[in-house]
C-alpha positions in Angstrom: 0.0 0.0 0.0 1.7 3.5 -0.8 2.2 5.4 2.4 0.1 8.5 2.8 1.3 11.5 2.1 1.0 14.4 5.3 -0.1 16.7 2.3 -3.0 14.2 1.2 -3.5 13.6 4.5 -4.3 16.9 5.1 -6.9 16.3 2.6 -8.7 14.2 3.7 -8.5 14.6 7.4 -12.0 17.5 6.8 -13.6 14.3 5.3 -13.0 12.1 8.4 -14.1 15.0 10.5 -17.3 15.5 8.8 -18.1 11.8 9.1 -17.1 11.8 13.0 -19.5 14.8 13.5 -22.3 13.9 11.7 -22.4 10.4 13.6 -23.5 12.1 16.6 -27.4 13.5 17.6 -27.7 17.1 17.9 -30.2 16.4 20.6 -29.0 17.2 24.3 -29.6 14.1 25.8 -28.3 10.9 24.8 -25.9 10.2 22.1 -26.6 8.4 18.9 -25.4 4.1 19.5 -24.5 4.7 15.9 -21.8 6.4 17.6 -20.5 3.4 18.6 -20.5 5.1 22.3 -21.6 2.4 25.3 -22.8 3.9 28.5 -20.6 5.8 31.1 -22.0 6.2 34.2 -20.7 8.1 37.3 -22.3 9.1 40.8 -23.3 12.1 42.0 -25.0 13.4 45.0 -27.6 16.2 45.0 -27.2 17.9 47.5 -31.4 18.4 48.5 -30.5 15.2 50.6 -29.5 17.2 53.0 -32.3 19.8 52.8 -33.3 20.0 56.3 -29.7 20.2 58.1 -29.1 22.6 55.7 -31.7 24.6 56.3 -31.2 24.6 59.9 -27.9 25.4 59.9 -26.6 22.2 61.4 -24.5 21.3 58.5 -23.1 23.7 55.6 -22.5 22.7 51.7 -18.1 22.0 52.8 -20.0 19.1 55.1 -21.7 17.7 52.3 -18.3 17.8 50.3 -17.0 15.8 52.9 -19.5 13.5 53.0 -19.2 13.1 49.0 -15.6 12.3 49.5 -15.8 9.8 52.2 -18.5 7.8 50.0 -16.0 7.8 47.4 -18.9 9.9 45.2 -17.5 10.7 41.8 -19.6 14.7 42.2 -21.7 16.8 43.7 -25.0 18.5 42.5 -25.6 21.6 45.3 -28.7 23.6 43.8 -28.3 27.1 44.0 -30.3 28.3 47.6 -27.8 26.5 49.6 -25.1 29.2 48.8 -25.4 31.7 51.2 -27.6 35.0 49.6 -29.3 33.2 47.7 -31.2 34.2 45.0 -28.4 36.7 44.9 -25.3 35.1 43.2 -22.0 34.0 46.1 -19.4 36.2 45.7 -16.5 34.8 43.8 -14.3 34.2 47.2 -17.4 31.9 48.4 -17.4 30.3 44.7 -13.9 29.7 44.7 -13.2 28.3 47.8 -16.2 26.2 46.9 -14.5 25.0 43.9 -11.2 24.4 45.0 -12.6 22.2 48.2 -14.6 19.9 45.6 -11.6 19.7 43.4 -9.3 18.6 46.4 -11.7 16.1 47.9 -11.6 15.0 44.1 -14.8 15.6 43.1 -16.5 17.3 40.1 -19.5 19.6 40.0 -22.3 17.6 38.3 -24.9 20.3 38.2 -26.4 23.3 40.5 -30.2 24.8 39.9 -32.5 27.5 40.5 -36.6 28.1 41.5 -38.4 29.7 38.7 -42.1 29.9 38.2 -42.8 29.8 34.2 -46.3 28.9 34.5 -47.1 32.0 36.2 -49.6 33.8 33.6 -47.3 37.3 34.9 -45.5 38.1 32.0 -43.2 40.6 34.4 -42.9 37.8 37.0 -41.4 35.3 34.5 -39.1 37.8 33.4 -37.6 38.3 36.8 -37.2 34.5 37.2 -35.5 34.5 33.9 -33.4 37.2 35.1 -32.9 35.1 38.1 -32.0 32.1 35.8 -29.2 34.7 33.5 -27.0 35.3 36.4 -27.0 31.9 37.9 -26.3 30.3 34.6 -23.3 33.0 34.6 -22.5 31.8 38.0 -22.8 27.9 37.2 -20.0 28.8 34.4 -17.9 30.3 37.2 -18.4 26.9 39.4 -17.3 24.8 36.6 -21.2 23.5 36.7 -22.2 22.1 33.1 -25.7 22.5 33.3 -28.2 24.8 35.7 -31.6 22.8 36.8 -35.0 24.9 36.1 -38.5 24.0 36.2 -41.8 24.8 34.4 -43.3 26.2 37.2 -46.4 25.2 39.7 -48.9 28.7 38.9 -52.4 28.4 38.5 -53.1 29.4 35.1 -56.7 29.9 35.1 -58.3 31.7 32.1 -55.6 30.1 29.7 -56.0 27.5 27.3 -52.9 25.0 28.6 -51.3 25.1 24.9 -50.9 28.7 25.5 -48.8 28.4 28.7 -46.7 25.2 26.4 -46.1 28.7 24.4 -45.0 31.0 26.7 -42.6 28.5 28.7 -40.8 27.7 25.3 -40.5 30.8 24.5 -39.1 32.0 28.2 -36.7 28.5 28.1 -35.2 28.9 24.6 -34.2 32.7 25.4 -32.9 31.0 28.8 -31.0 28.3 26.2 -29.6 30.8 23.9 -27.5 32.7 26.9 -26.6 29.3 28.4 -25.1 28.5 25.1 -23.3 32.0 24.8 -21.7 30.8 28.7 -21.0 27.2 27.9 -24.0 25.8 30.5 -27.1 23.7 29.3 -30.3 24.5 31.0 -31.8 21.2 32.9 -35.3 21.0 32.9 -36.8 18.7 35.9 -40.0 17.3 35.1 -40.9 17.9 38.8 -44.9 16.9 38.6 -45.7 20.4 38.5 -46.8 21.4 35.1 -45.4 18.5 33.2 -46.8 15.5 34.4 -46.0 13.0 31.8 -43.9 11.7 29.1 -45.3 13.2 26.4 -45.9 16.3 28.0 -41.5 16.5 28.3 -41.4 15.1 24.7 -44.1 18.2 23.5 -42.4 20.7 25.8 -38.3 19.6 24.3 -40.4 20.0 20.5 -41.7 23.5 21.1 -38.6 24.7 22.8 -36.0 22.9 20.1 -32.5 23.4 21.4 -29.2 21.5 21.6 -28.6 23.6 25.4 -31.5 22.3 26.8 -32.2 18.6 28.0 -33.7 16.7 30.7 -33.0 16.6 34.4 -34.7 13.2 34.9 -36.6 12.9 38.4 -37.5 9.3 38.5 -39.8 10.1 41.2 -42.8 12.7 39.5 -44.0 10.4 36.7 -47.0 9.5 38.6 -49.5 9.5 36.0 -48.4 6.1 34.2 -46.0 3.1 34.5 -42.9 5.5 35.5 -40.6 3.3 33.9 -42.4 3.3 30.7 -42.6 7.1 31.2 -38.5 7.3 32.1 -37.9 4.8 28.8 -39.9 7.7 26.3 -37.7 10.8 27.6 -34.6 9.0 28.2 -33.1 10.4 25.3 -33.7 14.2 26.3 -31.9 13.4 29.5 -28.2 15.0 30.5 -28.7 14.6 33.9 -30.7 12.7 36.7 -32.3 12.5 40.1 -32.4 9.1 41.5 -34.5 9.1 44.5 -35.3 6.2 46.4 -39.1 5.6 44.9 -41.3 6.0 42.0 -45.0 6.3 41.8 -47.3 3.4 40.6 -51.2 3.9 41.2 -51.1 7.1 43.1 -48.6 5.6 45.9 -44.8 5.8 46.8 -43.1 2.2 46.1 -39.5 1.1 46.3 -37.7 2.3 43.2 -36.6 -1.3 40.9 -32.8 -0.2 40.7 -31.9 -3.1 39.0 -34.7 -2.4 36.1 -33.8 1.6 36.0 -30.2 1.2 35.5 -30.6 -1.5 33.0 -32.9 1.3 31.2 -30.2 3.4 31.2 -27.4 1.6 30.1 -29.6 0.6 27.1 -30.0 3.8 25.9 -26.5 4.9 25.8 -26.8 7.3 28.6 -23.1 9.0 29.3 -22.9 10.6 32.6 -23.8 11.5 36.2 -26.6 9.9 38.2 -27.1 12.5 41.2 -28.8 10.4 44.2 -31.2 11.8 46.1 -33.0 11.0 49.4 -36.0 12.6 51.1 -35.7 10.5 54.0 -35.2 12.1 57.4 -31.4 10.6 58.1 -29.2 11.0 55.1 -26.0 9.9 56.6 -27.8 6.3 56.6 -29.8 6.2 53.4 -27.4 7.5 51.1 -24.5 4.9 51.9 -27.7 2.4 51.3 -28.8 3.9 48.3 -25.1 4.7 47.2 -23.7 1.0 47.6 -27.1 -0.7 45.6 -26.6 1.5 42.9 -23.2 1.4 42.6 -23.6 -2.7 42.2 -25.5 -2.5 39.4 -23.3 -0.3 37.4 -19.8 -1.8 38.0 
């Protein structure tokens, strides 16, 4: 075979590229197994775990760093009204001594969030929360955060046909995706049981809004509508990040989440990334470990 020249090389090299790009979905969430990409799955914790020592001042987020390190936890996911002013932004010192303790406990920042209200028929109040969303997705860049975690919102919308409010939340979310891509930060939307309460509802929501910066924070625990693993199997392949909480809903009531039949769903779809655990039991420091060491099983 003649050797290649560095000159045709050269030439053909944009060829190759091309092909490599183009074997990849522009949509956020999972990539394309045409790929040839298999699953990579590392473990987060999100941080609401520890919502109540938190709020009570027991325990600050440099605990929970602790905690992450001495569960061997790949990252940490610490929504944004832990950090002290919130929903003003930390001051850089705050953010940077926050980043430098998770990168020498050896962990990496998974995610981080905000509480916005885009149902709310108040034009002016969903443009402060979108405000709101702006400097935190500025912030998120700062922490090193890929993605910031919003929501649809819980408002009554009385008066107004619910396409409508489909409308006006794509609207509010793809302005919200534009500035995330202009600071390198996707925006996660949880399906949180509030407005969205089912699968398709995500799927119609990702349609209207059509951006590569947005994609799915996936809370196992508010499909409560259907079979949730059904549900989690349709809107798998919007999803860039997770929350893996201990149970899902089937017929109205709470049951033990099937670990073993959620993380075979998401090593078939190709899923590459972080699964944040989260607990709403009382006693973190013993359900976590629990939840932690099961989970961590079934993906070895």
């Amino acid at each position: 075979m003649k050797p290649t020249s560095r000159r045709n090389f050269l030439k053909t090299g944009p060829v190759v590229v091309a092909v490599a790009a183009g074997s990849t979905t522009l949509n956020a969430g999972v990539p394309d197994k045409s790929s040839g990409f298999n699953h990579k799955l590392k473990l987060s914790l999100n941080v609401f775990s520890f919502n109540q020592l938190l709020r009570e001042g027991k325990i600050d987020l440099f605990d929970v760093i602790r905690f992450c390190a001495e569960n061997n936890f790949d990252a940490i996911d610490p929504t944004g009204y832990y950090f002290p002013g919130y929903p003003e932004v930390p001051p850089d010192t705050y953010i940077n001594r926050f980043k430098r303790e998770a990168f020498v406990h050896g962990l990496d920042i998974s995610g981080t969030g905000v509480r916005n209200d885009f149902a709310n028929p108040d034009a002016s109040a969903r443009k402060a929360d979108k405000e709101l969303i702006k400097k935190w997705v500025v912030m998120a860049a700062k922490l090193g955060s890929p993605n910031l975690r919003v929501f649809t919102g819980r408002s009554k919308h009385d008066g107004y046909e619910r396409e409508q409010v489909f409308e006006w939340m794509a609207k509010e979310l793809r302005e919200c995706c534009d500035y995330g891509a202009d600071h390198g930060v996707m925006i996660a939307l949880q399906n949180h049981n509030e407005f969205l309460k089912t699968a398709d509802d995500v799927d119609h929501l990702f349609a209207l809004v059509d951006s590569k910066w947005f994609g799915l924070n996936q809370d196992i625990g508010s499909y409560r509508q259907k079979d949730p693993y059904k549900e989690i199997q349709q809107n798998i392949r919007h999803a860039v990040t997770w929350q893996i909480k201990e149970n899902v809903w089937i017929g109205g009531e709470p049951v033990s989440t099937d670990y073993k039949k959620l993380i075979k769903l998401i090593k078939k779809s190709g899923y590459r990334g972080y699964l944040p655990l989260e607990t709403l039991r009382v006693d973190p420091y013993k359900q976590i470990p629990v939840m932690l060491k099961t989970v961590r099983e079934l993906i070895a």
